[in-house]
C-alpha positions in Angstrom: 28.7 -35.7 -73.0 26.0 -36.2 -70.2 28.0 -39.7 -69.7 31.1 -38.3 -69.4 30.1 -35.1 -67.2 27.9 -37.6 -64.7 31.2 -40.1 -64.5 33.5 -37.5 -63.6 31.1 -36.0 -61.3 30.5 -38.6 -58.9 33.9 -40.8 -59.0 35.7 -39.4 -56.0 38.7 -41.6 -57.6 39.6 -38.4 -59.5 40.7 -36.2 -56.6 43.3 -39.3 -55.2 46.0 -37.4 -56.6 48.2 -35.2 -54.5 49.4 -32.9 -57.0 46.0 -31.0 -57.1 46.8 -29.5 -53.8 49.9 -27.5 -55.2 48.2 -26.9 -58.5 45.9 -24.8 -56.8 48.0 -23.1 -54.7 50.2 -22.4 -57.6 47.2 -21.0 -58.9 46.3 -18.9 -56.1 49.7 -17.3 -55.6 49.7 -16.1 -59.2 46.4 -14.6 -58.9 47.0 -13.2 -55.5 50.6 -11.9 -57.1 49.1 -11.5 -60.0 52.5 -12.8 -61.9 53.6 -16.4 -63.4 55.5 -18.0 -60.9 59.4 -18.2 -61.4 60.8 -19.2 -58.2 59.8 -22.0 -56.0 58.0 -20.4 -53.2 57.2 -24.0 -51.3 59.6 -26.6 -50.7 62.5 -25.9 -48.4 65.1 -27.9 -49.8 64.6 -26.1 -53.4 62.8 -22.6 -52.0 64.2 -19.7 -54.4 64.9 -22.0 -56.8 64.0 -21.2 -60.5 60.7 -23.1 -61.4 59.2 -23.2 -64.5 55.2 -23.1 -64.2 54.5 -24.5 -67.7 50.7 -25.4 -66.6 50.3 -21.5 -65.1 46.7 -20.8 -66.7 45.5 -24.2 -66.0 46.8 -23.8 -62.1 44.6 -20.2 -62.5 41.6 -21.7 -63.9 41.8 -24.4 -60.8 42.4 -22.1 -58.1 39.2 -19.8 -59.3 37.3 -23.1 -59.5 38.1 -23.9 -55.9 37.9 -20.9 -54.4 34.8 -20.4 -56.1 32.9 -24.0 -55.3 35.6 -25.9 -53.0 36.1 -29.4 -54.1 33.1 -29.5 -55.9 33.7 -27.1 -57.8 36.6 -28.2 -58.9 35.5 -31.7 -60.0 32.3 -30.0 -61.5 34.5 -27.8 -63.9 37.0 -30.9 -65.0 33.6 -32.7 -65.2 32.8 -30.1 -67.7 35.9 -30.5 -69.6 35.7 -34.2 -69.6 32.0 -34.2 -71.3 33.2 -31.4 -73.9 35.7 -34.3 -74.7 33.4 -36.9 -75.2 30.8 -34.2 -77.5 33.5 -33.9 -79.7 34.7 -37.0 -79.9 31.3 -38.2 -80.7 30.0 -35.4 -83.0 33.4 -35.6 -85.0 33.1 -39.5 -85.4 29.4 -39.6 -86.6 31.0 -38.0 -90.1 32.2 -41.4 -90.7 30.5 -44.1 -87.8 26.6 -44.5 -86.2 24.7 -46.4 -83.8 26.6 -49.4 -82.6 29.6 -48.6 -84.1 30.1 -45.1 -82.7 28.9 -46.4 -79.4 31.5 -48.9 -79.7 34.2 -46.5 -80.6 33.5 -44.4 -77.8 33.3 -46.6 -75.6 36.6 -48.0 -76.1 37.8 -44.5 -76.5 36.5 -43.6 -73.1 37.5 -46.2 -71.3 40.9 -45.8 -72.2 41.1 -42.4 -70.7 39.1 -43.3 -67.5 42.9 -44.5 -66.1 44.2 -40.5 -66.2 40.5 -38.6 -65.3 42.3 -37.0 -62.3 41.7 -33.2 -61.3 45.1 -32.4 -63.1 45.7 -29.8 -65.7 46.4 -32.7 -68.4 42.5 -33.0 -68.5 42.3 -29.3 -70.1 44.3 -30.9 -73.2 41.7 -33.6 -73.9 39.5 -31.4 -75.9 42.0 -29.6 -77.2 43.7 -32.5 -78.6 40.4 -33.9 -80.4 39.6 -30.4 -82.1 43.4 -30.4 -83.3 43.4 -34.2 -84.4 40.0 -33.5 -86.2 41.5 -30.3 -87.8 44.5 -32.0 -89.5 42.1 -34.7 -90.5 39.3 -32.7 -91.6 41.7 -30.5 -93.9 43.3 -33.9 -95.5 39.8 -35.1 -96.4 39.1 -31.6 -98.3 42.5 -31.7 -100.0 43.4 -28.2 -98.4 45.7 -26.6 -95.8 44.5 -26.7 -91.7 42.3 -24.1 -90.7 44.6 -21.1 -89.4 41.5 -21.1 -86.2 43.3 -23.7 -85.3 46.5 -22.0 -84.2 44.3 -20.2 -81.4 43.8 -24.2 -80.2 47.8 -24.2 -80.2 48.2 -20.8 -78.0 45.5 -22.1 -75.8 47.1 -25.4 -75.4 50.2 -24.1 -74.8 49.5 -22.2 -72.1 47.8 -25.3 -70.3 49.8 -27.9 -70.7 52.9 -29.5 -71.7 51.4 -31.8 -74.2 51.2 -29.1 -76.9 54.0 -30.7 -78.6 52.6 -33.8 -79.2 50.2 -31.4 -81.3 53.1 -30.1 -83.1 54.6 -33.1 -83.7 51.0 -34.6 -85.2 51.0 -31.9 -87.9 54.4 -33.0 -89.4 53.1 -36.6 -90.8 50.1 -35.2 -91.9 52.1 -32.5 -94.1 54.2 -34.9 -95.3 51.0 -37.1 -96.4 50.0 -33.9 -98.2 52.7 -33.5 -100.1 53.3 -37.4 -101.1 49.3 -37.8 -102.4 49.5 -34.6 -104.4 52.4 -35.2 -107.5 50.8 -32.2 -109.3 51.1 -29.8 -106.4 53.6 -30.8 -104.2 55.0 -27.3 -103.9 52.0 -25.5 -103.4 51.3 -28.5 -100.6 54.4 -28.1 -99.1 54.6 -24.3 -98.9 51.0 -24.4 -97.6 51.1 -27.0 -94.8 54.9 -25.6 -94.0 53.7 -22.1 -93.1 51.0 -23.6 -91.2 53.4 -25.8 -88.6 55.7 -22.5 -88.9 53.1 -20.8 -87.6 51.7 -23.2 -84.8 55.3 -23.4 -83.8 55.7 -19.5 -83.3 52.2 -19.4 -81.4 53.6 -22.2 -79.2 56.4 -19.1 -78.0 53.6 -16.6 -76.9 54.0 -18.0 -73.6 55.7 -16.4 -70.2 58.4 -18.7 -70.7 59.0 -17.9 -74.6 61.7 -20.8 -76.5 62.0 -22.4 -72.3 58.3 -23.2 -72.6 58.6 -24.9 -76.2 61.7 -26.8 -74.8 60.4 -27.8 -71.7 58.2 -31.2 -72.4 61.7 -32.5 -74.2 63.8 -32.0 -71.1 60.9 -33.4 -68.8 60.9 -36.7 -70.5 64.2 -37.2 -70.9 64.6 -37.4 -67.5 65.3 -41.0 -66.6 64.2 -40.6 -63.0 60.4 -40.2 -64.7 59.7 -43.7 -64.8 60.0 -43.7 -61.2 56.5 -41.9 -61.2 53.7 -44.3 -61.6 52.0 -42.3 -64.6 55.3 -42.2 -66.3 56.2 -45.7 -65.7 55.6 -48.5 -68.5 52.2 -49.8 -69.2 51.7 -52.5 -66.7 50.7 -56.0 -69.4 49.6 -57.7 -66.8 46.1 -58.8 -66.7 43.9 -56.6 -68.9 44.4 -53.2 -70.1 41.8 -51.0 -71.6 44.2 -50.2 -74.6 45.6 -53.3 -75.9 41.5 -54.4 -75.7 40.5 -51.3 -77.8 43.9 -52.0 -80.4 42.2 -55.9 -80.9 39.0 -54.6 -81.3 40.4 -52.1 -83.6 42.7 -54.2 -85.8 39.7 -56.9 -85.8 37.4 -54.4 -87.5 39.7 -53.1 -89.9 40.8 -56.3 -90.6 37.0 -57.8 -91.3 35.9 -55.1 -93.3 38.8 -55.2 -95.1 39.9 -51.1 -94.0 42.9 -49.5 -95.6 44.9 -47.2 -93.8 47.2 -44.8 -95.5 50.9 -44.9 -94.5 51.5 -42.4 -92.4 48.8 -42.5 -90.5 49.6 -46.1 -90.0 53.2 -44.9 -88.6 51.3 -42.5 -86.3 49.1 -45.6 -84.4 52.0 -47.2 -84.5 53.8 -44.9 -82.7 51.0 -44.0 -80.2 51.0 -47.5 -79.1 54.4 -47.8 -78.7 53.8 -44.8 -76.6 51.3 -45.9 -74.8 53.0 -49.0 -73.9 56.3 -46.8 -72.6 54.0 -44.5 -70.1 50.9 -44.7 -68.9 49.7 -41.1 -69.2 50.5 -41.4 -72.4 47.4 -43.8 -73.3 44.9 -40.9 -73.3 47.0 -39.8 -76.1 45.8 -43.0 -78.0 42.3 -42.9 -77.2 41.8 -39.3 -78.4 43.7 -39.6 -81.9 43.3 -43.4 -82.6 39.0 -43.5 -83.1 39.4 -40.1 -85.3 42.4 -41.6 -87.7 40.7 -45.2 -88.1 36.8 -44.0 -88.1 37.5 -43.4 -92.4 38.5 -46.4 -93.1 36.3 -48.3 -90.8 33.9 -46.5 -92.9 35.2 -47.3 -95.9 36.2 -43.5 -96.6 32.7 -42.3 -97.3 31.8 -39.5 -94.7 28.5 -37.6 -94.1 27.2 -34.8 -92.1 27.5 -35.4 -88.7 24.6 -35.8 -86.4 22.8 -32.9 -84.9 20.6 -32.2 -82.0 17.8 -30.2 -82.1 16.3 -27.2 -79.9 14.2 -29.4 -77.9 16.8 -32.7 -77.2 19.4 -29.8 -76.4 17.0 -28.3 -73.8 16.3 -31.6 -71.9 19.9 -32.3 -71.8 20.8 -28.7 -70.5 17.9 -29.4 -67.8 19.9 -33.2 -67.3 23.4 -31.2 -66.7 21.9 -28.7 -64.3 20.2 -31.4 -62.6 23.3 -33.0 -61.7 25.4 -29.7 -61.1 23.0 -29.0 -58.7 23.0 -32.6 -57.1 26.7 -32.4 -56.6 26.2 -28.7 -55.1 24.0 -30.0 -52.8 25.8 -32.9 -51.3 29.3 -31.2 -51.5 32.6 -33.5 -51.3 34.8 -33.1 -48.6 38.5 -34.5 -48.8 38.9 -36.5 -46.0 41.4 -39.1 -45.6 42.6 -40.7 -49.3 45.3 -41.3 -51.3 47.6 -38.5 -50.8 45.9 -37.3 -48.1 46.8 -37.8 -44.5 44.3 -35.7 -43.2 44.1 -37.2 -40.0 47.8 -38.0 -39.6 48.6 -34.3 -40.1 45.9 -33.4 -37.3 48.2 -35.2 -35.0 51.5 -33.2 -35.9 52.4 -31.1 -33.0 51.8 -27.1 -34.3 55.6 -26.7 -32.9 57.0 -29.2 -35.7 55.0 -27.5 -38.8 57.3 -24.8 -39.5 60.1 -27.3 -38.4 61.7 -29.9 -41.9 60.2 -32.3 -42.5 61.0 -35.8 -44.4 57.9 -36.6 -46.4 56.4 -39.2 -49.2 56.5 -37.6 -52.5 52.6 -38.2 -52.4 52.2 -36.1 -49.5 54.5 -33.0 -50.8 51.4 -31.3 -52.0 48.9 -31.4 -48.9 51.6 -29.9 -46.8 52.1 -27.2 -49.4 48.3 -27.0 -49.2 48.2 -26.6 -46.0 51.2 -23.7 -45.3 54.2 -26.7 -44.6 56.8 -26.7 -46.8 57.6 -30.0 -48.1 61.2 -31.8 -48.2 59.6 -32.9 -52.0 56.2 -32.8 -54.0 55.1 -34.1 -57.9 57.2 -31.5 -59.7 59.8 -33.5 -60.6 61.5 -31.0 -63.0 62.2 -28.5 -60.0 64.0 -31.0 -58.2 66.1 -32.5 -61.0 67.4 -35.9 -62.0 70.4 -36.6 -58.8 67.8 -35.4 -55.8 64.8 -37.7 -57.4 67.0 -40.3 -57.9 68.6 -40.4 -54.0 64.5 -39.4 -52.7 64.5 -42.9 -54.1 66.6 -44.2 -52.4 65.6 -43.0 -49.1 62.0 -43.9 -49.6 63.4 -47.6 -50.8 65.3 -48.0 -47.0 68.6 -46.5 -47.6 69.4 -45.9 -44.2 73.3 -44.1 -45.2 71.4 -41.9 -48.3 69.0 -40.8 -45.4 71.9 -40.2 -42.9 73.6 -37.9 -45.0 70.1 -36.6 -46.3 69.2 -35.8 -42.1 72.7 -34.3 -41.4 72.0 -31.9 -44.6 68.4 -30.9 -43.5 68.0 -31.8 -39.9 64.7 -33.2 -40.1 62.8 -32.7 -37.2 59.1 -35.1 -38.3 58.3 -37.2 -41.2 55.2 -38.2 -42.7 55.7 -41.4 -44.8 53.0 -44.1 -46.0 52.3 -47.1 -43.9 53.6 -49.8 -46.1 56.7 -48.0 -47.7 60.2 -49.0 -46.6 60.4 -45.3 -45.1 58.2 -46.1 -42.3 60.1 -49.0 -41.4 63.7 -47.7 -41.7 62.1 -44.7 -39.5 60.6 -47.3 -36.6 63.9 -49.6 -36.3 66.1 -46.3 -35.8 66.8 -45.4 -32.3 66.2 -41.5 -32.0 63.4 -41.4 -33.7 59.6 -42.3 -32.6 55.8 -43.0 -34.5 53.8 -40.7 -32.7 50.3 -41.3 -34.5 49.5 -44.1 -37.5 46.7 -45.5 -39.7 46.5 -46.9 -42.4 46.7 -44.0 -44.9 50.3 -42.4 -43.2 52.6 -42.6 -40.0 53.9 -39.4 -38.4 57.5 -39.5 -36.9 59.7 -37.5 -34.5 63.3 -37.0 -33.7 63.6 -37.4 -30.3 63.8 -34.7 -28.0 61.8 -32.7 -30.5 58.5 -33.2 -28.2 58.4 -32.0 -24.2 59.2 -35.1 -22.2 56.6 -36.2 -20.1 58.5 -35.4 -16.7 59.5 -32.0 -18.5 56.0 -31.0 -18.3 
């Protein structure tokens, strides 16, 4: 856990994402509102717009962690997150692994969520997830129905993050496991585990957007436009991925000592690879529920009281974590220029163009909403839909007719693009429009006769 919270803490990697920016603002309209958001109250090619805000109460908790401690504060509360993770993770795994092997498990677990440690609300599910995973798995070993605590996991999770039904979906193999290993009792297995997922199903509905919120993470990923998205785009094979190291490790040490694994668990790696091989985000999926399904049978299916840590070691650590809070308190970050954002590039836009439309990078969407610009699109994809993603696309790939019609639509007035995207250099070969400041993080543009000539003045 200390590992975790100190990696988080200090890797400034994990606020290169633009989508924080609207996350908090989405966050900070609600509270200032207090309401759930149900219009689009940023963009001005979608403004009024219906807009479902499935991750409201994670956007809440992150606007209350930045208004509260700025950046830092924000990293330092996902850092807290992060190291629950890794507690659980660890304390769940010592039932079954210790020394080197646990500190081989989790580091291959880790390592394979360090790609997706962003400040985005899909952190918030990470320990969720685990307690879940460790639930179902927990309530197999004992030969007895999930704990009904853990439906107040479910509401919680719902109400963070799309990825609750992956939750849902985990429950069903492990019922049906239930009822196949008990001959004698499959009726009082099936009845038992049925009203639980019944259940977990109904608690995933206490949410503002009721049967729309349960629906939601099927209609987001059957978007074919998602791909287009590099978290949602295939596992890249080349050179070497965390995960396909951590599946040979894996199937090397089941396969040495000989490790059984029952059948439906088996279909459930299977299908988390195959998952984590179609997108990206999906990898942190793996590295949460793979360790906890295969740590039995690595063990050969005898499990003991996990570890625990006494008064004394849990004092010096508490000292360790407020030692580092404080360190990161007292050197606080300040977003300068990164990945997604162009802080200096938008110091140069003329205060006259601000409120005027803008063309931007998709990366860039959520610094202008940050900072009181609305954007011509941002990261949430599902507002926008399927046929304006798909011709964004096409505009940021150079398609100088899509942008024509695009321009007579919205009469852009500026862009801000990224140096080395085809944007940029459809914008600096066309004749009425002009770079007016560039480095290498973004290029601002301008229509011409948008900015006072100089014999005007």
């Amino acid at each position: 856990a200390l590992f975790c919270f100190a990696t988080f803490l200090f890797a400034r990697g994990v606020l290169n994402d633009g989508d924080t920016y609207w996350h908090i603002e989405a966050g900070r309209w609600m509270i200032d509102n207090r309401a759930v958001l149900r219009i689009d109250p940023f963009s001005f090619t979608f403004a009024g717009h219906p807009w479902q805000t499935h991750e409201w109460l994670a956007e809440i908790l992150m606007a209350l962690a930045y208004v509260g401690g700025g950046w830092s504060g924000e990293v330092a509360m996902f850092a807290a997150v992060f190291a629950l993770t890794g507690y659980l993770l660890g304390r769940h795994l010592s039932r079954w692994l210790h020394a080197f092997g646990l500190i081989a498990v989790l580091e291959l677990s880790l390592a394979c969520i360090a790609g997706s440690l962003l400040t985005r609300p899909h952190v918030f599910a990470l320990p969720l997830l685990e307690i879940w995973t460790a639930g179902l798995i927990f309530a197999r070993e004992e030969n007895r129905a999930p704990s009904w605590g853990l439906l107040a996991v479910m509401l919680l999770w719902a109400n963070l993050h799309s990825s609750f039904l992956f939750g849902l979906a985990l429950a069903v193999p492990f019922a049906a496991e239930a009822v196949w290993e008990n001959p004698a009792a499959r009726a009082e297995a099936a009845k038992a585990w049925g009203l639980f997922v019944v259940a977990a199903v109904a608690v995933c509905l206490l949410t503002p957007h009721g049967l729309n919120g349960l629906l939601f993470p099927l209609k987001l990923t059957a978007m074919p436009s998602l791909v287009m998205i590099k978290e949602w785009a295939p596992a890249p094979l080349a050179g070497i991925q965390p995960f396909v190291i951590a599946a040979g490790v894996a199937l090397m040490a089941l396969f040495v000592r000989g490790a059984k694994i029952k059948p439906f668990r088996a279909l459930i790696l299977v299908g988390l690879f195959y998952m984590a091989l179609l997108h990206v985000r999906h990898q942190m999926l793996l590295a949460v529920v793979a360790p906890l399904l295969i740590a039995g049978p690595l063990a050969g299916g005898k499990s003991v009281s996990p570890w625990r840590v006494s008064r004394s070691a849990a004092l010096g650590f508490a000292v360790l974590f407020a030692v580092l809070l404080g360190l990161r308190f007292a050197f606080p970050l300040v977003r300068g220029d990164a990945m997604a954002t162009p802080a200096a590039a938008f110091a140069h836009v003329p205060e006259n163009l601000k409120n005027e439309p803008v063309f931007n990078d998709y990366v860039f969407g959520g610094y202008l909403i940050f900072n009181d610009v609305r954007p011509f699109i941002d990261g949430r994809t599902e507002l926008y839909g399927e046929n304006f993603v798909r011709r964004y696309v096409r505009i940021a790939s150079g398609d100088k007719a899509v942008f024509a019609a695009a321009l007579k639509q919205y009469r852009f007035r500026w862009g801000l693009v990224s140096p080395d995207g085809c944007a940029a250099e459809m914008l600096s070969a066309m004749k009425d429009w002009r770079r007016i400041y560039a480095d290498k993080y973004a290029e601002v543009y301008v229509r011409n006769g948008t900015l006072p000539s100089a014999s005007s003045k």
